[in-house]
C-alpha positions as CSV (number, residue, x, y, z in Angstrom):
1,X,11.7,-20.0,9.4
2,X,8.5,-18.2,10.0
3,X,7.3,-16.3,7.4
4,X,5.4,-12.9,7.4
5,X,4.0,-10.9,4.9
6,X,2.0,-7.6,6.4
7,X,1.5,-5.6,2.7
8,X,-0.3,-7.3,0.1
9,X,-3.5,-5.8,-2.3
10,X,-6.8,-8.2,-3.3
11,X,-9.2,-7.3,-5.8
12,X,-11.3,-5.2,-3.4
13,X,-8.6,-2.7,-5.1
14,X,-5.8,-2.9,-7.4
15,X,-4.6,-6.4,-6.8
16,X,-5.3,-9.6,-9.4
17,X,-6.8,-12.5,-6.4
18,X,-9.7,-12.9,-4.0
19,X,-8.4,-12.5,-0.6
20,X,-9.5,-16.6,-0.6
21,X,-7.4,-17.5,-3.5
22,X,-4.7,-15.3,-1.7
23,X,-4.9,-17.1,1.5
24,X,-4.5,-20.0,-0.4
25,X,-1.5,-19.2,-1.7
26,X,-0.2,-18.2,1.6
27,X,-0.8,-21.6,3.2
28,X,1.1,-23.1,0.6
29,X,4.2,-20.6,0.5
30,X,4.2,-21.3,4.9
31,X,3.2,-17.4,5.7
32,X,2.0,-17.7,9.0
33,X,1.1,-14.2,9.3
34,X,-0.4,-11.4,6.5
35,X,-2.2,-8.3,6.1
36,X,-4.5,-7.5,3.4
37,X,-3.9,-4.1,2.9
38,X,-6.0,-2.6,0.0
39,X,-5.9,0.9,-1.0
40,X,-8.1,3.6,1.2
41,X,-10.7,0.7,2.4
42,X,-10.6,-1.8,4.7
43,X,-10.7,-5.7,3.7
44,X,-12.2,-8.3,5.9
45,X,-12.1,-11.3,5.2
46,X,-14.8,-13.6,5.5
47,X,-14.1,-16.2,8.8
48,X,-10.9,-17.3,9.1
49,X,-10.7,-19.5,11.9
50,X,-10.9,-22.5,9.4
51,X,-7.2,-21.5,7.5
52,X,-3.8,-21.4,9.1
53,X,-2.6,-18.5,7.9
54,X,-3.4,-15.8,11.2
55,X,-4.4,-12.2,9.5
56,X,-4.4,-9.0,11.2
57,X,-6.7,-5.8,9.4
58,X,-4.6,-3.7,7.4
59,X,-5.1,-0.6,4.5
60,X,-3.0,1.4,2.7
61,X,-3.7,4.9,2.9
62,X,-2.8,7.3,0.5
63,X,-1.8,11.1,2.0
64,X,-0.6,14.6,1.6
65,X,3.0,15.6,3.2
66,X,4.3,18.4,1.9
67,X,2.7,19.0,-1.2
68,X,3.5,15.2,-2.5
69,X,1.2,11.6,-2.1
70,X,2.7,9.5,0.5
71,X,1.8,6.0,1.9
72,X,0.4,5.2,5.5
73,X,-0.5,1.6,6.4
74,X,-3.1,0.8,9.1
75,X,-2.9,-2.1,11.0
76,X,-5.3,-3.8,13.7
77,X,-7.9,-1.6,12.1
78,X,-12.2,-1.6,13.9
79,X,-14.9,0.0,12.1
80,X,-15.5,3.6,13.5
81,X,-16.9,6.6,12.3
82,X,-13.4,8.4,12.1
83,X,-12.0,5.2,9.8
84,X,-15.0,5.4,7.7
85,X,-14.8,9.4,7.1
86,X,-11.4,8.5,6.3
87,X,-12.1,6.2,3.7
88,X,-14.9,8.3,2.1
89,X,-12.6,11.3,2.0
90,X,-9.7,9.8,0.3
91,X,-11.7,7.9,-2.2
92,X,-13.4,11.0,-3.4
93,X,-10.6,12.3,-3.9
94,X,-8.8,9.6,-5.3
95,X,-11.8,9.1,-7.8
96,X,-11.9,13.2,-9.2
97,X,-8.1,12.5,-9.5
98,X,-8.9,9.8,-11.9
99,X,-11.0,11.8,-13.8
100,X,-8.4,14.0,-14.1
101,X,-6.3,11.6,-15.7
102,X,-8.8,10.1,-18.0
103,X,-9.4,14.1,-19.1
104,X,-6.0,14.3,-20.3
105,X,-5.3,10.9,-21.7
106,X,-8.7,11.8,-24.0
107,X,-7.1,14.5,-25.2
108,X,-4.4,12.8,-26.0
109,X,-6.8,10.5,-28.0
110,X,-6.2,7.5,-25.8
111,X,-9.6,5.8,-25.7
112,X,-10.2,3.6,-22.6
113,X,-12.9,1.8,-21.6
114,X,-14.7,3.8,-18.8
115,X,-17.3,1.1,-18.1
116,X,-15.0,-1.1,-16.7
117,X,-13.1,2.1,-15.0
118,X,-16.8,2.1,-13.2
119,X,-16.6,-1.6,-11.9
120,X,-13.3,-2.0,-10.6
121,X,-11.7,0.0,-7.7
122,X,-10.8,3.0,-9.7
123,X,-7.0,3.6,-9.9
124,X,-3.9,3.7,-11.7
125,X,-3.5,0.4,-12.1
126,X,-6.1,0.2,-13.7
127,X,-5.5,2.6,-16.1
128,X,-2.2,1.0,-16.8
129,X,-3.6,-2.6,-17.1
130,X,-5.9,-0.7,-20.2
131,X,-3.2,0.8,-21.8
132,X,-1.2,-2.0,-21.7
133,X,-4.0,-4.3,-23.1
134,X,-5.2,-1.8,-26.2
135,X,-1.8,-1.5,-26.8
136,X,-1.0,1.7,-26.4
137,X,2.1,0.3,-24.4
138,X,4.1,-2.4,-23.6
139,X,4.3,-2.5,-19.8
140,X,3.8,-0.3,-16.7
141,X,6.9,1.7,-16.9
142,X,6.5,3.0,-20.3
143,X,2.8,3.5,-19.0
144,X,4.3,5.8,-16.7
145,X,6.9,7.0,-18.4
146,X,5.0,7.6,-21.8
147,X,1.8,9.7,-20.4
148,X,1.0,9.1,-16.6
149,X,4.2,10.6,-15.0
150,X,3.5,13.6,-17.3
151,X,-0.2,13.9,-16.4
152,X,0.3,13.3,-12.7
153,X,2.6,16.6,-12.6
154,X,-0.3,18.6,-13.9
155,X,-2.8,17.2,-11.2
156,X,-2.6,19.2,-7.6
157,X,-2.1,17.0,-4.6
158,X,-3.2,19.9,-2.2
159,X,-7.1,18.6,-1.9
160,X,-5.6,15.0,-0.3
161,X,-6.3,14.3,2.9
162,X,-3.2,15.5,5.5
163,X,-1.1,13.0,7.1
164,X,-1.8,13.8,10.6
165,X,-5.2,13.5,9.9
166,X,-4.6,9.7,8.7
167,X,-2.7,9.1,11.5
168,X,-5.3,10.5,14.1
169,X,-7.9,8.4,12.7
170,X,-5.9,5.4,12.3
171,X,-5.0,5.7,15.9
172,X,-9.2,6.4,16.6
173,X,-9.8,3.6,15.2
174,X,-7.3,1.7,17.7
175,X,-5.0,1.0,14.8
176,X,-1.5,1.7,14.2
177,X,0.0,4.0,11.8
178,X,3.3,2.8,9.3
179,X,5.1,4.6,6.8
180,X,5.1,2.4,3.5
181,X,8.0,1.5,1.3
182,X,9.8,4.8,2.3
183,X,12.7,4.9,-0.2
184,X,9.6,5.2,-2.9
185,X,9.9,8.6,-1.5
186,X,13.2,9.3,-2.0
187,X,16.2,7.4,-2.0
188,X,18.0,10.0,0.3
189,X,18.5,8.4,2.8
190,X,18.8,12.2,5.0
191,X,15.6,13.0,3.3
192,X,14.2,9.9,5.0
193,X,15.8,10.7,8.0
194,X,14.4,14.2,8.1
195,X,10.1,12.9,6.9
196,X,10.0,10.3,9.7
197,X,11.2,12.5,12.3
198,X,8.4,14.9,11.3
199,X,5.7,12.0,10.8
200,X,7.3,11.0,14.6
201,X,5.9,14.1,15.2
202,X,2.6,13.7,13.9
203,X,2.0,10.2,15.9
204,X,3.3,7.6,13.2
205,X,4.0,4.6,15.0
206,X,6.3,2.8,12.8
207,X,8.0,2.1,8.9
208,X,8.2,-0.8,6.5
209,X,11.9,-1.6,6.4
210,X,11.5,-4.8,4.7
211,X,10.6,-4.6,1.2
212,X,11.7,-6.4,-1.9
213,X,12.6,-2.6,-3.9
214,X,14.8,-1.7,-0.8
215,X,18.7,-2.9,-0.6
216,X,19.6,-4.6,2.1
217,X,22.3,-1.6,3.2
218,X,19.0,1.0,2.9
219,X,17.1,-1.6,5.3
220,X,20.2,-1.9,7.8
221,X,19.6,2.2,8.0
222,X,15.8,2.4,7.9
223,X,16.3,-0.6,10.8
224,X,18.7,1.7,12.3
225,X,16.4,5.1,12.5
226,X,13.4,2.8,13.2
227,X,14.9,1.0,16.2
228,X,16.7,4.3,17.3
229,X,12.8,5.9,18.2
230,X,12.0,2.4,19.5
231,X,9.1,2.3,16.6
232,X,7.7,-0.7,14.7
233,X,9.8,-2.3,12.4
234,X,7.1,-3.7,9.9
235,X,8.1,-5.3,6.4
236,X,5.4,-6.3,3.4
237,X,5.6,-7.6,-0.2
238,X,3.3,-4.7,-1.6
239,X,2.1,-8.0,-3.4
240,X,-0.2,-7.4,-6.4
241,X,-0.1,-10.3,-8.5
242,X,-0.5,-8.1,-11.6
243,X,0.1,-9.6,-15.4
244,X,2.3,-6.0,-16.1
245,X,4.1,-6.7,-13.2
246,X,4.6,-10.3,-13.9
247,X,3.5,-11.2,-10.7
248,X,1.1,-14.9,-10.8
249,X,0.3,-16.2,-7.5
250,X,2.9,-18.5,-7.1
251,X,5.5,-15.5,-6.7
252,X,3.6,-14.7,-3.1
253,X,6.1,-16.1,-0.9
254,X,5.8,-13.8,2.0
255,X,9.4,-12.4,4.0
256,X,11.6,-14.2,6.5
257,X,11.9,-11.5,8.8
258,X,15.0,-11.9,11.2
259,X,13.6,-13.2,14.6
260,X,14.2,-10.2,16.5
261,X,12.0,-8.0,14.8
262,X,9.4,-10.5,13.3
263,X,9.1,-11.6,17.4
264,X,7.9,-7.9,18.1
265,X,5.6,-7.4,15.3
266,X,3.5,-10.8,15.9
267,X,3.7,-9.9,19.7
268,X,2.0,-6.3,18.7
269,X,-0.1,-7.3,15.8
270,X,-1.6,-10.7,16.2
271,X,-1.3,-11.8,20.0
């Protein structure tokens, strides 16, 4: 079966591999078709007429909707000036919310080393693959559940950039827009219901139903409400390949997408 795998990060942000090493990996686990999504920039790979593996441009966007940071992926992205204010926007934002964090982890006399915050795409990742590594925990969750879930309440999300206006410049841009792993959200299923009617609203043009966190009875209903609007059924690893994760390379397998929908998406996407 054809494989397909439209979410995965490189280390132009948060994930472990070149987008090389990555594509790699791809020939070898048969993906056909992949997206490098990285967070709030867009990753182009260098020519890739030379690999097998067909790639459409892709980013993961992170938004405001209703007072809480959702997840908007991009696809069939071009460089324009409404994508680029996009991406300036978002990252300065999403680099004075690190700040933030690193404020109140100091005061909590977790020491971190900020020079290397500086180098890498700064995000919460990071900050977890430091505290895992000095040893102030054991692995991501207790990363979150020991200091970053408790810091992130006290952080106001009201200065992100709106969801609409992702969407609008997604669509400038000639892209489309995707909700991301929705039952990260909330795994109410009504509550589902009720944000992608409003995003429907807005001009979203689609949602990730497959993905590897979702059971298969919450993909049969996100199918369900996704096929009902006659929107894009999109699906994605969310692949990282980070050490607190336990995520190596060989783990990229990619998704084998029923025909049906997989069909649709290469038909929009890549032909």
């Amino acid at each position: 079966m054809c494989k397909i795998d439209l979410h995965i990060h490189t280390c132009h942000s948060d994930g472990a591999h070149t987008p090389s090493a990555l594509i790699g990996q791809l020939e070898k686990s048969g993906v056909e078709y992949a997206s490098f999504t990285d967070h709030n920039q867009l990753t182009l790979p260098a020519d890739s007429s030379f690999h097998k593996v067909k790639l459409v441009n892709g980013a993961e966007f992170s938004v405001s909707y209703e007072g809480k940071i959702i997840h908007i992926l991009g696809y069939k992205l071009s460089p324009c000036a409404e994508l680029d204010s996009l991406i300036k926007d978002i990252n300065k934002i999403q680099s004075q919310k690190i700040l933030k964090v690193l404020f109140y982890l100091s005061r909590e006399n977790v020491k971190l080393d900020y020079s290397c915050l500086k180098v890498r795409h700064a995000n919460l990742n990071e900050i977890t693959r430091q505290l895992i590594q000095k040893g102030y925990v054991a692995n991501k969750k207790e990363a979150f559940s020991y200091y970053l879930d408790r810091i992130l309440l006290k952080i106001n999300v009201e200065a992100a950039v709106p969801v609409e206006n992702a969407i609008a410049c997604i669509h400038a841009s000639g892209g489309f827009a995707v909700l991301a792993h929705p039952m990260r959200i909330t795994r109410n299923m009504n509550r589902i219901n009720s944000i992608f009617s409003n995003l429907i609203e807005l001009g979203i043009n689609g949602m990730e139903c497959f993905y590897p966190k979702h059971t298969q009875k919450e993909t049969s209903h996100l199918i369900e409400m996704t096929n009902n609007k006659k929107l894009i059924i999109s699906g994605g690893s969310d692949y990282h390949g980070v050490i607190e994760d336990s995520h190596s390379i060989d783990s990229l397998k990619g998704l084998e997408i029923p025909y049906e929908y997989r069909y649709k998406l290469i038909e929009r996407f890549f032909v």
